[in-house]
C-alpha positions in Angstrom: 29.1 -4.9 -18.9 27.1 -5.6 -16.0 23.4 -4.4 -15.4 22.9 -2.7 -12.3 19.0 -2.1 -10.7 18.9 -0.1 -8.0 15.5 -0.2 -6.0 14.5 1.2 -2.4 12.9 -2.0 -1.2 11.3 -4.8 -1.5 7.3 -4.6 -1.4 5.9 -8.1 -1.7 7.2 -11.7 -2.1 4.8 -14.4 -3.6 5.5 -17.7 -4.3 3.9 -19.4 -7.5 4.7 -23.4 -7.9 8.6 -23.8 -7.4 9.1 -20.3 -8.1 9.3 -17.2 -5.5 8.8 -13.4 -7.0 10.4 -10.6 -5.4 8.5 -7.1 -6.2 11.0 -4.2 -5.9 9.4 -0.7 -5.5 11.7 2.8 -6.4 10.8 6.4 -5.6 9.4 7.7 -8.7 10.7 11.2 -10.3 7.7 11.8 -11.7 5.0 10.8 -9.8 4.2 12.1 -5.8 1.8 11.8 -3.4 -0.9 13.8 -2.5 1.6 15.5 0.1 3.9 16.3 -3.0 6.7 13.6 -1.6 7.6 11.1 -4.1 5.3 8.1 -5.0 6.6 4.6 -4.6 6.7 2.6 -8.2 6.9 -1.2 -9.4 10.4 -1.3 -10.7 11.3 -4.6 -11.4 10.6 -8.3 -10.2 12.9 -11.3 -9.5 11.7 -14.2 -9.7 14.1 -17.6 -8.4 13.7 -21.1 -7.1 12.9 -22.0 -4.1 16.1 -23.3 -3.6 18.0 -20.0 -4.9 15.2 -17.9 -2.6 16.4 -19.8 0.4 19.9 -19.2 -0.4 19.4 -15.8 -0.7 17.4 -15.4 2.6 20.6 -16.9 4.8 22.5 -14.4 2.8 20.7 -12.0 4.2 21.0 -12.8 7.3 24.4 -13.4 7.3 24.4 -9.9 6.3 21.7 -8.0 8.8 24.2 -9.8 11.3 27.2 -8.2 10.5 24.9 -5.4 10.5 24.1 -5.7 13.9 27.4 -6.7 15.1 29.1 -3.4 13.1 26.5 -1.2 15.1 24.7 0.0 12.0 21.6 -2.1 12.9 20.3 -1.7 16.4 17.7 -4.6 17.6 14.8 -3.1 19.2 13.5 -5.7 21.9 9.9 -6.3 22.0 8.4 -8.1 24.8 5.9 -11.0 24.3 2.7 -9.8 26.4 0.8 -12.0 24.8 2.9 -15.4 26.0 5.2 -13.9 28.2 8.2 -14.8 26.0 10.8 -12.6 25.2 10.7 -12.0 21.5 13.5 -11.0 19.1 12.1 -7.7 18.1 12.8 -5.8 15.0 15.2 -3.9 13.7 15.9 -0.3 13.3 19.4 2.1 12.5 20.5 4.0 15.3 19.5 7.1 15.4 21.7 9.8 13.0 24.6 12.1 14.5 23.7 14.8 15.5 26.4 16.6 13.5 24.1 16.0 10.9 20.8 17.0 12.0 18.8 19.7 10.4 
């Protein structure tokens, strides 16, 4: 049987020594906010090489690219006013059908 942990991001990466910590955060069923929305939790932490980190990382972006490419990422260019470069911007999802808007 495999264990499966399911969290709804990633909050904070540290690196101690050779090792890297990944701090995974999950909406709470218990707790909320002042505004009654859910509070966001510590679930879990991985912790990995530095080695397995940066293997992990290219993963990554081997998969935000086949994101983008897909069209479920969208790339939000931001200009570089500051140095007058173009930047590569962030990235966001496209905004939802609006079939499915409330």
């Amino acid at each position: 049987m495999t264990d499966e942990i399911f969290a709804d991001r990633m909050v904070e990466i540290s690196q101690v020594g050779s090792t890297v910590r990944l701090d995974l955060q999950s909406l709470s069923p218990t707790e909320k906010q002042d505004d009654g929305t859910p509070k966001l939790v510590f679930r879990q932490r991985v912790v990995m090489p530095l080695d397995g980190f940066l293997q992990s990382f290219q993963t990554m972006e081997r998969m935000v690219a086949k994101l983008v490419e897909a069209g479920v990422l969208v790339r939000k260019p931001v200009s570089g006013e500051a140095t007058g470069e173009e930047g590569e911007g962030s990235l966001e999802a496209p905004p939802p059908s609006p079939n499915f808007r409330n």
